[in-house]
PDB file with one MODEL, atoms N, CA, C and O in Angstrom:
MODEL        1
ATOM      1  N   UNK A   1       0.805  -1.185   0.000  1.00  0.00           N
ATOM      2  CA  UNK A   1       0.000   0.000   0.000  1.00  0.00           C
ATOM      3  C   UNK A   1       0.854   1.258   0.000  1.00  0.00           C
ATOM      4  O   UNK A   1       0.497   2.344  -0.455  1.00  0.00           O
ATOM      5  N   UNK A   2       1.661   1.068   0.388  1.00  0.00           N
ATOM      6  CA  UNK A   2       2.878   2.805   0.957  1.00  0.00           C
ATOM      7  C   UNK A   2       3.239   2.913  -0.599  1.00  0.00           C
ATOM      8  O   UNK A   2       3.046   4.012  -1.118  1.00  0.00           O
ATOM      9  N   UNK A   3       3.638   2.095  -1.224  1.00  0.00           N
ATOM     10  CA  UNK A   3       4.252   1.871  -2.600  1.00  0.00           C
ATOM     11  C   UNK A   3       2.816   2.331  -3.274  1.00  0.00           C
ATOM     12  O   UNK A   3       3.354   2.922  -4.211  1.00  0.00           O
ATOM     13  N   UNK A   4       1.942   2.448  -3.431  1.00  0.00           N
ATOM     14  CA  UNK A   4       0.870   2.641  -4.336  1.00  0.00           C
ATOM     15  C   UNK A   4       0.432   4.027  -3.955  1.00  0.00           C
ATOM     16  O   UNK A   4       0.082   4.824  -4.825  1.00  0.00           O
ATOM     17  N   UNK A   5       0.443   4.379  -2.496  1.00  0.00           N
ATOM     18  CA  UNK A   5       0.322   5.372  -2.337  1.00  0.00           C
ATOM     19  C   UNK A   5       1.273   6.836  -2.865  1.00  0.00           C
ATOM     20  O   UNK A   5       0.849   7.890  -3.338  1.00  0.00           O
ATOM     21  N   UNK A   6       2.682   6.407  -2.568  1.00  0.00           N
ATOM     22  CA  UNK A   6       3.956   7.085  -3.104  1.00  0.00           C
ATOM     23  C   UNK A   6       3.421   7.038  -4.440  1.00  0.00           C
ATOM     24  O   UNK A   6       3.262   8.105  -5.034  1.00  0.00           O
ATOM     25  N   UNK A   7       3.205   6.255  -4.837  1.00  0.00           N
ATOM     26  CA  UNK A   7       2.581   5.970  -6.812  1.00  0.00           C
ATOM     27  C   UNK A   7       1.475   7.314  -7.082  1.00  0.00           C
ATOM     28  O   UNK A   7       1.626   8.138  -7.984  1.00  0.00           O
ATOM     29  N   UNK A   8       0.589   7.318  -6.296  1.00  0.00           N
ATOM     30  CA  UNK A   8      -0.533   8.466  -6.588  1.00  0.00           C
ATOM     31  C   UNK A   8      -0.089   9.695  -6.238  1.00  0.00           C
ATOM     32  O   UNK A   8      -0.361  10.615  -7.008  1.00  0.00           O
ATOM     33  N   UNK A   9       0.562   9.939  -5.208  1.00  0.00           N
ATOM     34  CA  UNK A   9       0.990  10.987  -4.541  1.00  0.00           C
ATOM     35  C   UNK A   9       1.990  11.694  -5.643  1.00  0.00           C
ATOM     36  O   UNK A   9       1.882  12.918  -5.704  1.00  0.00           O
ATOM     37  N   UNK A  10       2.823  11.158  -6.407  1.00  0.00           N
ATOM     38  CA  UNK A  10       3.851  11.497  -7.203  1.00  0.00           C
ATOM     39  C   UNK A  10       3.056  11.934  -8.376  1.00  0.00           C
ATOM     40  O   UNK A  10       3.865  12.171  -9.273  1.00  0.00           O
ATOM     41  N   UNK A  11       1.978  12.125  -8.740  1.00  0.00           N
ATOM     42  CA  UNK A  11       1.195  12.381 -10.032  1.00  0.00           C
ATOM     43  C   UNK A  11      -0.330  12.722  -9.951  1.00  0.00           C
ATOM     44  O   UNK A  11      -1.073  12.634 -10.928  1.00  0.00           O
ATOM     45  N   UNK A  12      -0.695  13.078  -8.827  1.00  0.00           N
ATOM     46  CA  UNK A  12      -1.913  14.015  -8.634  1.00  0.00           C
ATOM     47  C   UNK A  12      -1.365  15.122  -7.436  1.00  0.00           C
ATOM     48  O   UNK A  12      -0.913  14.900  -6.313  1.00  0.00           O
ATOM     49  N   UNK A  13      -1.611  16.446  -8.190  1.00  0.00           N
ATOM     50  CA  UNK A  13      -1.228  17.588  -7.729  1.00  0.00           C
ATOM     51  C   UNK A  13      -2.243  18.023  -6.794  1.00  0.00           C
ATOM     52  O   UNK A  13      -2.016  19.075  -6.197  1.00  0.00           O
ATOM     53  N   UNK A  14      -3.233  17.455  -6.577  1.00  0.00           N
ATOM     54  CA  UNK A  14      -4.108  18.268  -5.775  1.00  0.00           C
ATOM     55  C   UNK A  14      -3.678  17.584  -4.189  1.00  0.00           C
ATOM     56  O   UNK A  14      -4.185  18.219  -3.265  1.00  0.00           O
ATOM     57  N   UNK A  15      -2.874  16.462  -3.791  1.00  0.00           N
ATOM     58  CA  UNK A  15      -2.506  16.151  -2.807  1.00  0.00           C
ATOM     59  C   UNK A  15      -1.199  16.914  -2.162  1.00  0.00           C
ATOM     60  O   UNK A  15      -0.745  16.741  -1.031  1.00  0.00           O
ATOM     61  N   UNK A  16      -0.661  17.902  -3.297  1.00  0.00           N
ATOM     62  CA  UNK A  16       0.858  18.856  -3.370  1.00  0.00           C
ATOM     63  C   UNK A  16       0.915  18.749  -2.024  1.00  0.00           C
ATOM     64  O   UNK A  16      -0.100  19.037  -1.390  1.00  0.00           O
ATOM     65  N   UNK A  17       2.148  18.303  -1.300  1.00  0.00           N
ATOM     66  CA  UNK A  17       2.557  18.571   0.264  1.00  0.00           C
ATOM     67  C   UNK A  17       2.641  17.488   0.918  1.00  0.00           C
ATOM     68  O   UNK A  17       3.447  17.369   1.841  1.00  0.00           O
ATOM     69  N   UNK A  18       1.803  16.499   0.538  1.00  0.00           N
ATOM     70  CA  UNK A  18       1.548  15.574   1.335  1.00  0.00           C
ATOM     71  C   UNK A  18       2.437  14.697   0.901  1.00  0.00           C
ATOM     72  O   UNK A  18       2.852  14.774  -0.255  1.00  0.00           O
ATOM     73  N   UNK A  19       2.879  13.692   1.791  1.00  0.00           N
ATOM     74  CA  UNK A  19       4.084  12.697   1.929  1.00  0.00           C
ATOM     75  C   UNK A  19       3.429  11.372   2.429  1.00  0.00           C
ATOM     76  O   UNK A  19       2.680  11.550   3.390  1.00  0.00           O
ATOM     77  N   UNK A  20       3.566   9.800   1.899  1.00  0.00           N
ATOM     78  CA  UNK A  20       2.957   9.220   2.266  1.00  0.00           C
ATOM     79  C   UNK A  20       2.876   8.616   3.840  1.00  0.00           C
ATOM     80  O   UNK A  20       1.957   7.983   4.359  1.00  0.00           O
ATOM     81  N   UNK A  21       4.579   9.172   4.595  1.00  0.00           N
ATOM     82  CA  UNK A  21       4.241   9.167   5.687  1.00  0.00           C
ATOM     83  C   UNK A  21       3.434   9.172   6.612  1.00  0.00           C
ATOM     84  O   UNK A  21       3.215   8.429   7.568  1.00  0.00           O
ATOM     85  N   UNK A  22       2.831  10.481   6.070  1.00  0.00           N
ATOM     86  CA  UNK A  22       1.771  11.526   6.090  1.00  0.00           C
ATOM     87  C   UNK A  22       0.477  10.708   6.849  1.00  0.00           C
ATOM     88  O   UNK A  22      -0.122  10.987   7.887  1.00  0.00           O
ATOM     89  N   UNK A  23       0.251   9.255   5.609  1.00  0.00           N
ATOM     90  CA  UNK A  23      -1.163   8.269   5.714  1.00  0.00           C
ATOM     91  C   UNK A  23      -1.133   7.272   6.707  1.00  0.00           C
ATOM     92  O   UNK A  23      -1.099   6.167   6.168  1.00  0.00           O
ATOM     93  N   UNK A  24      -1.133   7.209   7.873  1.00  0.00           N
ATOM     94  CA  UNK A  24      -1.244   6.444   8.989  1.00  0.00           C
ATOM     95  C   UNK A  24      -2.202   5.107   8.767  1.00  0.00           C
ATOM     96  O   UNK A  24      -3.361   4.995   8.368  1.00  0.00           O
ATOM     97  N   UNK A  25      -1.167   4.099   9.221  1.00  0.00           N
ATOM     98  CA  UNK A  25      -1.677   2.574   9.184  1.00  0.00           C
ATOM     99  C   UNK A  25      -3.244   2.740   9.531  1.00  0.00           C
ATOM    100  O   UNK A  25      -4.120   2.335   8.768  1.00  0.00           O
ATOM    101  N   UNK A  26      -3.445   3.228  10.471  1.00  0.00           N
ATOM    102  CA  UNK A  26      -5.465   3.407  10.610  1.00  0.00           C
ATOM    103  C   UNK A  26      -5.988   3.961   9.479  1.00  0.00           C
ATOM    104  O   UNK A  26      -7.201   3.750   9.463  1.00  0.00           O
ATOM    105  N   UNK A  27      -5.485   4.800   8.176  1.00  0.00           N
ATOM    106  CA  UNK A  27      -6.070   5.110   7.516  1.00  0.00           C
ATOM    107  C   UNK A  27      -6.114   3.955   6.666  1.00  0.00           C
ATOM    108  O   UNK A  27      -7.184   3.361   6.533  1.00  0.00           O
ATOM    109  N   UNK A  28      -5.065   3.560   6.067  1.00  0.00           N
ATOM    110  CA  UNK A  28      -4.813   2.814   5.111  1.00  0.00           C
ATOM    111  C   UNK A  28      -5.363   1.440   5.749  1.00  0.00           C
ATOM    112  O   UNK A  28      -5.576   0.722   4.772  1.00  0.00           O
ATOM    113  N   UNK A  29      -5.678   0.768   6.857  1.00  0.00           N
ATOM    114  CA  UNK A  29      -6.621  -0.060   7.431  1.00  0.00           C
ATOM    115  C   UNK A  29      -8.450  -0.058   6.699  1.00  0.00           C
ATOM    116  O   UNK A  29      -9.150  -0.896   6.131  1.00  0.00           O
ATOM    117  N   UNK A  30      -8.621   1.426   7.141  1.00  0.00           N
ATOM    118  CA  UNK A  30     -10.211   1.632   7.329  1.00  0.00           C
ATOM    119  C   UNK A  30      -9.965   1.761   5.346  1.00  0.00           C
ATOM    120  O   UNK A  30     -10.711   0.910   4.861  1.00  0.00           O
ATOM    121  N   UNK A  31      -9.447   2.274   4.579  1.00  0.00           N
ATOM    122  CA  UNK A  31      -9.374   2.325   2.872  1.00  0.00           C
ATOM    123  C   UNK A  31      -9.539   0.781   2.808  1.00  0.00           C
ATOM    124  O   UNK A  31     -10.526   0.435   2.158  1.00  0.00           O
ATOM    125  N   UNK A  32      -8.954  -0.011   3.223  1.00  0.00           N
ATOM    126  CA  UNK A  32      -8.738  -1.477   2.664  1.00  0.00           C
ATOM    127  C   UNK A  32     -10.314  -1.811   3.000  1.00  0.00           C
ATOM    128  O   UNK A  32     -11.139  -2.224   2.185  1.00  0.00           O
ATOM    129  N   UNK A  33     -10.497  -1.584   4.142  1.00  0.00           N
ATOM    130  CA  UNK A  33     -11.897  -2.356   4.558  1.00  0.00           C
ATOM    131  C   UNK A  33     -13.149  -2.110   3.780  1.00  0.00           C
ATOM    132  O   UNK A  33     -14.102  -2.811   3.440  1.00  0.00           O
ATOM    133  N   UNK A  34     -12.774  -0.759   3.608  1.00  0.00           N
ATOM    134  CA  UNK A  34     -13.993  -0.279   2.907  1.00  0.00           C
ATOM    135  C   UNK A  34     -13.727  -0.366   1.468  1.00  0.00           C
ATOM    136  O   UNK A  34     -14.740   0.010   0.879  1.00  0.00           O
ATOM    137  N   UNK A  35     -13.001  -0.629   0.828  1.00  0.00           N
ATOM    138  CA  UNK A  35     -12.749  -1.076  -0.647  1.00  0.00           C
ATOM    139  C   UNK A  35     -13.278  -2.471  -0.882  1.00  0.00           C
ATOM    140  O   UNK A  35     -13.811  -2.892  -1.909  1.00  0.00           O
ATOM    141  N   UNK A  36     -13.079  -3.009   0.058  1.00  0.00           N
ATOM    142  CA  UNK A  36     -13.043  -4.970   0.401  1.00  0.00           C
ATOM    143  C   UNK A  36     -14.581  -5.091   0.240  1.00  0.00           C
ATOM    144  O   UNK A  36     -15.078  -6.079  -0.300  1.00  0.00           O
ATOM    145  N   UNK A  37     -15.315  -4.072   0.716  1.00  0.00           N
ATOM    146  CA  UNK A  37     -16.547  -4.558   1.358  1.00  0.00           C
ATOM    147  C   UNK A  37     -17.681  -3.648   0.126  1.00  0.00           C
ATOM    148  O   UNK A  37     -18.894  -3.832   0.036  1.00  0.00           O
ATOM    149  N   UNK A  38     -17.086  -2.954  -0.470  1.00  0.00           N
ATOM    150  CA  UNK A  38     -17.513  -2.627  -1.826  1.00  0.00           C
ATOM    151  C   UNK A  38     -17.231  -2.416  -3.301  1.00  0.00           C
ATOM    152  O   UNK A  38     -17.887  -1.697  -4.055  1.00  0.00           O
ATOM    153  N   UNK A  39     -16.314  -3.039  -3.566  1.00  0.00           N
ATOM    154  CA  UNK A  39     -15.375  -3.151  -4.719  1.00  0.00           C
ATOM    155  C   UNK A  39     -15.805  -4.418  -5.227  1.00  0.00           C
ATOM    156  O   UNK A  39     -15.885  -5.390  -4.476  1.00  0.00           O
ATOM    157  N   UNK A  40     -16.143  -4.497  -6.685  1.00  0.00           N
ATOM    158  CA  UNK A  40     -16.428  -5.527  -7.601  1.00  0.00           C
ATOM    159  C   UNK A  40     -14.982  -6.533  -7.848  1.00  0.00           C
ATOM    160  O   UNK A  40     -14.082  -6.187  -8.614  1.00  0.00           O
ATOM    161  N   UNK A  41     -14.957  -7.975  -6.957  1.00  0.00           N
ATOM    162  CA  UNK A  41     -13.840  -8.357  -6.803  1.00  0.00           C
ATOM    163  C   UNK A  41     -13.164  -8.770  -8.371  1.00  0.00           C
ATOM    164  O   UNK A  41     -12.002  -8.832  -8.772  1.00  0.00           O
ATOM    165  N   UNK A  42     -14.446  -9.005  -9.001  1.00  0.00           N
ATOM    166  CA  UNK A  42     -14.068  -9.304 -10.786  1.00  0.00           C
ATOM    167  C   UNK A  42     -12.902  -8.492 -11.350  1.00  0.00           C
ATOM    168  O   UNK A  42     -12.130  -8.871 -12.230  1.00  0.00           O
ATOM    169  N   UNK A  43     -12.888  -7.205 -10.649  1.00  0.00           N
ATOM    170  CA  UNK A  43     -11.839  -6.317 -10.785  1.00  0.00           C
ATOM    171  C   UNK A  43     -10.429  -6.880 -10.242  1.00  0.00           C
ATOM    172  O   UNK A  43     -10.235  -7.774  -9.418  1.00  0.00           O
ATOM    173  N   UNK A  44      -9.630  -6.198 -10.855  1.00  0.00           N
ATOM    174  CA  UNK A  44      -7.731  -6.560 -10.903  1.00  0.00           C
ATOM    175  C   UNK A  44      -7.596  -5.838  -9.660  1.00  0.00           C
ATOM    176  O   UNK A  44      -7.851  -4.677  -9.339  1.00  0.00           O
ATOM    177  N   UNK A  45      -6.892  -7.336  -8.739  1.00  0.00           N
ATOM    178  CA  UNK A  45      -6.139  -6.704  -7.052  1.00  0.00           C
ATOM    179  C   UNK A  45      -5.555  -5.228  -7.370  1.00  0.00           C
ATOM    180  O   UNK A  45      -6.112  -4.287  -6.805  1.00  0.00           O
ATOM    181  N   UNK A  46      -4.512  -4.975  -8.205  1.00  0.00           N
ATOM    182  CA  UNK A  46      -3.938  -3.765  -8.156  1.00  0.00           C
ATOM    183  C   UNK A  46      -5.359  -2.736  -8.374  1.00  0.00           C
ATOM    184  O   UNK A  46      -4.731  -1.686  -8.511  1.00  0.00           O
ATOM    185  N   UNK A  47      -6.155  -2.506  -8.442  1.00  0.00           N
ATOM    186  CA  UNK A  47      -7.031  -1.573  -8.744  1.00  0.00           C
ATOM    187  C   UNK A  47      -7.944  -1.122  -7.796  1.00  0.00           C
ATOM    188  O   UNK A  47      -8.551  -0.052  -7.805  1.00  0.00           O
ATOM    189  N   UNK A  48      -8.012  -2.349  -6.675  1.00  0.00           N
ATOM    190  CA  UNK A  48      -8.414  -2.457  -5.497  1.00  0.00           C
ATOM    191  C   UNK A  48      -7.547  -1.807  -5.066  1.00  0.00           C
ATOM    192  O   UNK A  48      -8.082  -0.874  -4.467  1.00  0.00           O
ATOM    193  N   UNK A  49      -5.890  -1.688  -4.971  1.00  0.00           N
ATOM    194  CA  UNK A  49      -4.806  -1.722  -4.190  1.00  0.00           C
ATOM    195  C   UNK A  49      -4.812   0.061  -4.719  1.00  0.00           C
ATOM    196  O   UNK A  49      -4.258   0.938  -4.055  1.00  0.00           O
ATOM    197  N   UNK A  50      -5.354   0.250  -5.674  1.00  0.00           N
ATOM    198  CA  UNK A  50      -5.052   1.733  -6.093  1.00  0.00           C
ATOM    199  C   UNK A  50      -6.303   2.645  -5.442  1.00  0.00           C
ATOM    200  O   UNK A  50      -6.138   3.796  -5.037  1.00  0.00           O
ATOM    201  N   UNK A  51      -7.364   2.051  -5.419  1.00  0.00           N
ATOM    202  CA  UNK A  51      -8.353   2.461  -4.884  1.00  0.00           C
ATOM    203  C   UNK A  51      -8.326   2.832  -3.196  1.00  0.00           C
ATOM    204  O   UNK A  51      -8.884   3.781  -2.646  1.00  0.00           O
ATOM    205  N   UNK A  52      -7.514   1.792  -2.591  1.00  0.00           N
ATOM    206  CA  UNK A  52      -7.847   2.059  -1.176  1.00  0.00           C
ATOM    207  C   UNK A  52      -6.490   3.105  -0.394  1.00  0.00           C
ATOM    208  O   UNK A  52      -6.511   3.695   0.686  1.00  0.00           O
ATOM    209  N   UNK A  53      -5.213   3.007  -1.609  1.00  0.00           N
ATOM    210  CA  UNK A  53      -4.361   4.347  -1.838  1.00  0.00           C
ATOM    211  C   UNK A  53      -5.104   5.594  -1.497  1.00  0.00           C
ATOM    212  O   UNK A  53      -4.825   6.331  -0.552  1.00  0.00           O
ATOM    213  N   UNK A  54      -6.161   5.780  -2.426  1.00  0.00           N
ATOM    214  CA  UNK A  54      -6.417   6.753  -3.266  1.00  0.00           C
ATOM    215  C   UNK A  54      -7.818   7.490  -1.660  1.00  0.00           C
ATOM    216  O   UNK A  54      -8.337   8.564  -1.355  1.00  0.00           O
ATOM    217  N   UNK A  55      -7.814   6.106  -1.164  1.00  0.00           N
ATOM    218  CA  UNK A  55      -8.996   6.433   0.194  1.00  0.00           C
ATOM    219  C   UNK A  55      -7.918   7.149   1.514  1.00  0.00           C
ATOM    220  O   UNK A  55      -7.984   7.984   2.416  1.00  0.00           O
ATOM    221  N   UNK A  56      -7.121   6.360   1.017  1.00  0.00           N
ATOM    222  CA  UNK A  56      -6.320   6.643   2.918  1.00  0.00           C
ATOM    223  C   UNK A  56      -5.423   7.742   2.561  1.00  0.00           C
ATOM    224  O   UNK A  56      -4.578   8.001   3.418  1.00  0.00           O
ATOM    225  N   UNK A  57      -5.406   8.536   1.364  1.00  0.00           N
ATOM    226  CA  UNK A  57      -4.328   9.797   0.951  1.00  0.00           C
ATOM    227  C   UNK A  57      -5.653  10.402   0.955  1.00  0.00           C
ATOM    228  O   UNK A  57      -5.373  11.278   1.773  1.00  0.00           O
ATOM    229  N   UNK A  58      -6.995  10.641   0.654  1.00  0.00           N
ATOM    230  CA  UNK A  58      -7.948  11.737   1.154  1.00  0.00           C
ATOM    231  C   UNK A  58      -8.104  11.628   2.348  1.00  0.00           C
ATOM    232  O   UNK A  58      -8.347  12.791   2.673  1.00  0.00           O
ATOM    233  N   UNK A  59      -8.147  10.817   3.570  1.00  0.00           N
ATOM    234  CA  UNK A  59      -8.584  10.419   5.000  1.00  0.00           C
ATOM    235  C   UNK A  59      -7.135  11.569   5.094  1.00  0.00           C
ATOM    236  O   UNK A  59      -7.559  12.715   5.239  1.00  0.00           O
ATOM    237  N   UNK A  60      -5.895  11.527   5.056  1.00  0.00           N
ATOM    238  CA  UNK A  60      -4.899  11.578   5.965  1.00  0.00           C
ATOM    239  C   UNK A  60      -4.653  13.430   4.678  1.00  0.00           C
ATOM    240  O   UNK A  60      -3.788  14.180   5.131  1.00  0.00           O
ATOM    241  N   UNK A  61      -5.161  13.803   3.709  1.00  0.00           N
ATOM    242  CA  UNK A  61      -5.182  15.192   2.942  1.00  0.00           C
ATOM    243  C   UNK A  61      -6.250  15.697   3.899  1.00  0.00           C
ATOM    244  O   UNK A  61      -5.748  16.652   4.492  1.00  0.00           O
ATOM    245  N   UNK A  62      -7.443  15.502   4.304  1.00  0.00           N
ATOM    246  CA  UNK A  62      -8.643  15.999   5.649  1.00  0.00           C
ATOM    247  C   UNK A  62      -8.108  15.903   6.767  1.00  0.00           C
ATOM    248  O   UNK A  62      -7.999  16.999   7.317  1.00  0.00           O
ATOM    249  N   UNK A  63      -7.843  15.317   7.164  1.00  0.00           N
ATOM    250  CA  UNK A  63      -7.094  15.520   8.849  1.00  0.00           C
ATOM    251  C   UNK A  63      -5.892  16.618   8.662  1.00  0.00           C
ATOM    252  O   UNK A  63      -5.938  17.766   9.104  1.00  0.00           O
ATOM    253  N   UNK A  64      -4.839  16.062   7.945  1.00  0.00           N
ATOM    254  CA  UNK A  64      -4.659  17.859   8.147  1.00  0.00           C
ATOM    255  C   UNK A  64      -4.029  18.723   7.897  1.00  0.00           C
ATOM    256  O   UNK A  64      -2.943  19.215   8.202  1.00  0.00           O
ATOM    257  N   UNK A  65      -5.459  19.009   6.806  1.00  0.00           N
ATOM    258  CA  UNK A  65      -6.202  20.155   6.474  1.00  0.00           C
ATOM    259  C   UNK A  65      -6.940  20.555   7.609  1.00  0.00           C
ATOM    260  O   UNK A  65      -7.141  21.756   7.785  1.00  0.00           O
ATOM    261  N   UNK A  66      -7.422  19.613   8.500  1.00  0.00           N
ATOM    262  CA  UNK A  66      -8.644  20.304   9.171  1.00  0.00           C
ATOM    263  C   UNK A  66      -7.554  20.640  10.780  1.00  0.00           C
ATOM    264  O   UNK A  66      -8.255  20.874  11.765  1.00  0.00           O
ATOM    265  N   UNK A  67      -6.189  20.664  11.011  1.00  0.00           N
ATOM    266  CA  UNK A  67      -5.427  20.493  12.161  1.00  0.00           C
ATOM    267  C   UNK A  67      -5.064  21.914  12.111  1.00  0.00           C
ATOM    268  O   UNK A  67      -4.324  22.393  12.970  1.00  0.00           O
TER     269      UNK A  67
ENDMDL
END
């Protein structure tokens, strides 16, 4: 996940600042779960794996923002 995240982070500008450090194992936990539990599994693991990136770099871009 850190690797997929570094992956998005490096090529969407609207996250500018943020470091995947940044995305704390609880985020990237609660992204997986909630990808797992609504994601069409017919779909390719990596896409899942990009998706729940793409959850726990907005969870951890809102926290803080909002700090």
């Amino acid at each position: 996940m850190r690797d997929a995240i570094t992956a998005v982070l490096e090529v969407d500008p609207s996250f500018k600042g943020l470091t995947s450090e940044a995305v704390t194992d609880d985020e990237i936990h609660a992204a997986c779960l909630s990808v797992a539990t609504t994601m069409d599994f017919s779909d390719m693991v990596g896409n899942a794996e990009f998706q729940a990136a793409l959850l726990a770099i907005r969870s951890a871009h809102r926290r803080l923002a909002s700090d």
